[in-house]
VOFIZA-353602 format. One record per residue (C-alpha): x negated, y negated, z; residue in three letters. Coordinates in Angstrom, 2 decimals. Each point is the difference from the previous one (the first is absolute). Example, Ala and Ser with C-alpha at 12.3 -4.5 7.8 and 13.67 -1.06 7.14 Angstrom:
2
PT        px        py        pz   code
PT    -12.30      4.50      7.80    ALA
PT     -1.37     -3.44     -0.66    SER
***
This chain:
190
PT        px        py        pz   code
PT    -20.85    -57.58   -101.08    UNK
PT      1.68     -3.56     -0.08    UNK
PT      2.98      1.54      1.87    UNK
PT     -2.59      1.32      3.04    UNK
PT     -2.44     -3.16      0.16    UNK
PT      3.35     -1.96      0.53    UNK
PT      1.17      2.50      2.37    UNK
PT     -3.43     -0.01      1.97    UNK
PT      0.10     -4.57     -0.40    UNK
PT      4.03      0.51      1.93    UNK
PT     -1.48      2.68      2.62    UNK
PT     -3.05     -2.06      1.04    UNK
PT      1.70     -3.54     -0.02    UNK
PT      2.36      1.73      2.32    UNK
PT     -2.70      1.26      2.55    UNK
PT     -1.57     -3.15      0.03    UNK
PT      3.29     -1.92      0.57    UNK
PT      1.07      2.22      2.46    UNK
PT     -3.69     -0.19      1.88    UNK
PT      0.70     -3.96      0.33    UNK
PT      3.59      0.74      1.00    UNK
PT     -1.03      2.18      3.03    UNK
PT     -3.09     -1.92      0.70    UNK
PT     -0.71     -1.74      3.29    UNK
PT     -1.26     -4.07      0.49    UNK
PT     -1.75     -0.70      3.31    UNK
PT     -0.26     -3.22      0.91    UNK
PT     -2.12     -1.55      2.41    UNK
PT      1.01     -2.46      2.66    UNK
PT     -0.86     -3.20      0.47    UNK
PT     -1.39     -0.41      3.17    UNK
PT     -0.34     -3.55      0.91    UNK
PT      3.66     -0.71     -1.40    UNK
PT      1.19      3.05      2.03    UNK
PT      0.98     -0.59      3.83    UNK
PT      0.87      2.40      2.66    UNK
PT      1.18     -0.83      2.95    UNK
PT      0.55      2.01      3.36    UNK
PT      2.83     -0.73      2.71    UNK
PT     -0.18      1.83      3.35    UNK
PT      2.47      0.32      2.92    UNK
PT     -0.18      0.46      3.69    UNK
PT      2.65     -0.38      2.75    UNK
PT     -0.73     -3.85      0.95    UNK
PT     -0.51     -1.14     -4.53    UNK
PT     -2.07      1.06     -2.90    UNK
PT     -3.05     -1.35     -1.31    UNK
PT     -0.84     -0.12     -4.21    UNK
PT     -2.70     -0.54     -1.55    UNK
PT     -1.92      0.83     -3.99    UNK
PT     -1.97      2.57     -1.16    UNK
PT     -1.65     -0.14     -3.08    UNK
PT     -0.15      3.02     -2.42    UNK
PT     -3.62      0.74     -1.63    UNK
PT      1.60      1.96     -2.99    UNK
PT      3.47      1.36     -1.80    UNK
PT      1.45      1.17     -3.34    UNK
PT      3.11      0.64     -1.34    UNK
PT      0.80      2.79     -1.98    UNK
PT      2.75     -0.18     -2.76    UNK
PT      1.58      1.91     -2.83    UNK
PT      1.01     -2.51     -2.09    UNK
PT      1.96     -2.19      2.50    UNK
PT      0.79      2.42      2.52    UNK
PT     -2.03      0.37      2.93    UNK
PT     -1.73      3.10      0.68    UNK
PT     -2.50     -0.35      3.11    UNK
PT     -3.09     -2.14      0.79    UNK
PT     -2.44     -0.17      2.67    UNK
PT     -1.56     -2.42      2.58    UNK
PT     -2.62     -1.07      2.24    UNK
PT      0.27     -2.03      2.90    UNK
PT     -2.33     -1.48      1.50    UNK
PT      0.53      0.27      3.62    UNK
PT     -2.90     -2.31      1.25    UNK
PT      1.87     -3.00     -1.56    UNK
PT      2.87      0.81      2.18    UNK
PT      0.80     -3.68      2.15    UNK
PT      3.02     -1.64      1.68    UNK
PT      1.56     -3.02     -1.16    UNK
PT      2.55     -0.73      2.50    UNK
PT     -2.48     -0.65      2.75    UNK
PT     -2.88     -2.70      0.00    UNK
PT     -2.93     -0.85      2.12    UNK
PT     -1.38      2.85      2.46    UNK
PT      3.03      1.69      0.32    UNK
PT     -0.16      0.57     -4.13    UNK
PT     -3.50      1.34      0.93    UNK
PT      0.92      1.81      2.47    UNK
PT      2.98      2.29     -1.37    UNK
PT     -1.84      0.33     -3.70    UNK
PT     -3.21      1.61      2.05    UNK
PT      2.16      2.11      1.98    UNK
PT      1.94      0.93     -3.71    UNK
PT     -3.47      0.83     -1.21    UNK
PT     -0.86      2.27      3.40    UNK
PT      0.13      3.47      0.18    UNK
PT      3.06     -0.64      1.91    UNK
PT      1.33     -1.20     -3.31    UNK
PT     -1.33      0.86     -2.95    UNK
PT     -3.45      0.77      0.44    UNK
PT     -1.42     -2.09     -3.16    UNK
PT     -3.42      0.68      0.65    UNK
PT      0.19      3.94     -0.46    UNK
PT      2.78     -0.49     -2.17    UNK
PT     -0.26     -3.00     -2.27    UNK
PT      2.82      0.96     -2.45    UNK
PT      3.12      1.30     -0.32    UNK
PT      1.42      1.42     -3.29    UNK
PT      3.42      1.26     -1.74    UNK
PT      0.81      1.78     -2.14    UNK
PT      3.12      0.40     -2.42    UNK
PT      0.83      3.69     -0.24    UNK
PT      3.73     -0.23     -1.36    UNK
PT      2.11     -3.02     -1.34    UNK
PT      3.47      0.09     -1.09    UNK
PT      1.99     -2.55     -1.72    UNK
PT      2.80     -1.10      2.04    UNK
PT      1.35     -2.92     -2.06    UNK
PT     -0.97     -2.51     -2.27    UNK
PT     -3.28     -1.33      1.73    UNK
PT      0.04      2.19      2.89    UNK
PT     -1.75      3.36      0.95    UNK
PT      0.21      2.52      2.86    UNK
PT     -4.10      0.67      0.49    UNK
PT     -1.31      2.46      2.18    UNK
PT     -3.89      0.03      1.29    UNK
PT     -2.56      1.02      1.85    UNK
PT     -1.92     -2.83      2.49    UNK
PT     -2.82      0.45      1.60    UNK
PT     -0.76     -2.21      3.22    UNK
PT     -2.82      1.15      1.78    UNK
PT     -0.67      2.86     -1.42    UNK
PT      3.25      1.71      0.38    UNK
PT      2.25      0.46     -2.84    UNK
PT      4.13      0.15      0.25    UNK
PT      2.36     -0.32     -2.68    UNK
PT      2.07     -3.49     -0.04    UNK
PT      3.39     -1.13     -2.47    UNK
PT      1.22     -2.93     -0.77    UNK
PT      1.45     -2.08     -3.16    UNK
PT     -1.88     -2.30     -1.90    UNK
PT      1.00     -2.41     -2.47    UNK
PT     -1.33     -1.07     -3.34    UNK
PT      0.48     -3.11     -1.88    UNK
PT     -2.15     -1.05     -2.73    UNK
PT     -3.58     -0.13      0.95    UNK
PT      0.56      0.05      4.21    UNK
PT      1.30      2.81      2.04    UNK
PT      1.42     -0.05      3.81    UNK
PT      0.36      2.24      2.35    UNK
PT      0.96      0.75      3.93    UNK
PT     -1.79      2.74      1.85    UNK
PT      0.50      1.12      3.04    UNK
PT     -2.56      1.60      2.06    UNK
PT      0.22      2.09      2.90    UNK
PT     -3.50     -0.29      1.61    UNK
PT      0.45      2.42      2.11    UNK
PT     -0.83      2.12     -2.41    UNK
PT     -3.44     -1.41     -0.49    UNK
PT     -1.02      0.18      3.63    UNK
PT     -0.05     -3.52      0.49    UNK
PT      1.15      0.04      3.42    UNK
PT      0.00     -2.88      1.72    UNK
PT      3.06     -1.00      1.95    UNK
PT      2.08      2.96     -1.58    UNK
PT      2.81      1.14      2.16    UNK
PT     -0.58      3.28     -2.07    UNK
PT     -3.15      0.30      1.65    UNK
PT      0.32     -1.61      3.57    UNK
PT      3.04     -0.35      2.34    UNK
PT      0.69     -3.03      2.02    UNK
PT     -1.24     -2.63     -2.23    UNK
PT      2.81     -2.09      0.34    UNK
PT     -0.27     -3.63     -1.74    UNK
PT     -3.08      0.96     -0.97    UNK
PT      1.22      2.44     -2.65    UNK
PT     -0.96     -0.18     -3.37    UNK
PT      2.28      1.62     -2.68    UNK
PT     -1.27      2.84     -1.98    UNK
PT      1.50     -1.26     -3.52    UNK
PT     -1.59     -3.09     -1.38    UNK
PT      0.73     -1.07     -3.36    UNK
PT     -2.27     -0.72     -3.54    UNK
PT      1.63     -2.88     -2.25    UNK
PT     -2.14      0.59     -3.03    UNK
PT      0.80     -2.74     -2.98    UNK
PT     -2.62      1.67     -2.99    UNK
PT     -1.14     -1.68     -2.58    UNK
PT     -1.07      1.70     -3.35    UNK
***
């Protein structure tokens, strides 16, 4: 009887070890520490500006990184290389339909579906964004240290029928072409 209680004790201490051993942390995101900030390019310069992101966690097994999910909040979306009118000007237009359409689409989210360590701190994460409604799947490597997290994503928005100036959608543009790709430099804090 001794010999099976002690054999049940080893079998359950076990299970429970291993349940904390596979188990998964989320945390959340600070918000106001967090900063994104968005650089796009035409023929004749780029513009950047900040976004600000209305919710995010982290997922983690142990100290690995295993996915997470955010919210951006796309009517926050401003310029901060311009000032005056023209800073009026362009973040109305950015907030257009011919943009992004914040009114009928006041967020944007991704979502982690598939990280992979790549080194040390850094991971190979793969996502779906939604901008807009539409959904595409985006890559790029992020990079944690501690409590923060950066990242680089670029987007094609193209793909998220934002249209404006696109020399995928209209020919002859010339100068006035805006680039498709426009990048995300996300610094997280968590």
């Amino acid at each position: 009887m001794k010999k099976t209680f002690a054999t049940l004790v080893t079998v359950l201490a076990l299970v429970i070890s291993g349940t904390t051993l596979n188990a998964q942390t989320k945390k959340d995101v600070k918000v106001n520490d967090s900063k994104i900030v968005w650089k796009g390019y035409k023929v004749t310069g780029s513009h950047e500006g900040t976004i600000n992101l209305k919710s995010g966690s982290l997922t983690f097994k142990g100290d690995a990184l295993t996915g997470g999910e955010f919210v951006v909040d796309m009517t926050s979306l401003e310029s901060t290389d311009l000032s005056g009118n023209m800073k009026g000007k362009l973040d109305g237009h950015l907030k257009s339909d011919d943009f992004f359409g914040v009114e009928n689409h006041p967020e944007a989210t991704l979502m982690l579906t598939s990280v992979k360590a790549t080194g040390k701190n850094a991971y190979n994460a793969k996502g779906k964004l939604t901008i807009k409604g539409k959904t595409n799947p985006v890559e790029f490597t992020i990079a944690i240290y501690g409590s923060k997290a950066n990242a680089t994503v670029k987007v094609d928005r193209s793909k998220y029928d934002v249209r404006y100036g696109s020399g995928s959608f209209f020919d002859n543009l010339g100068d006035k072409t805006i680039y498709d790709e426009f990048d995300l430099v996300v610094d997280l804090v968590f």
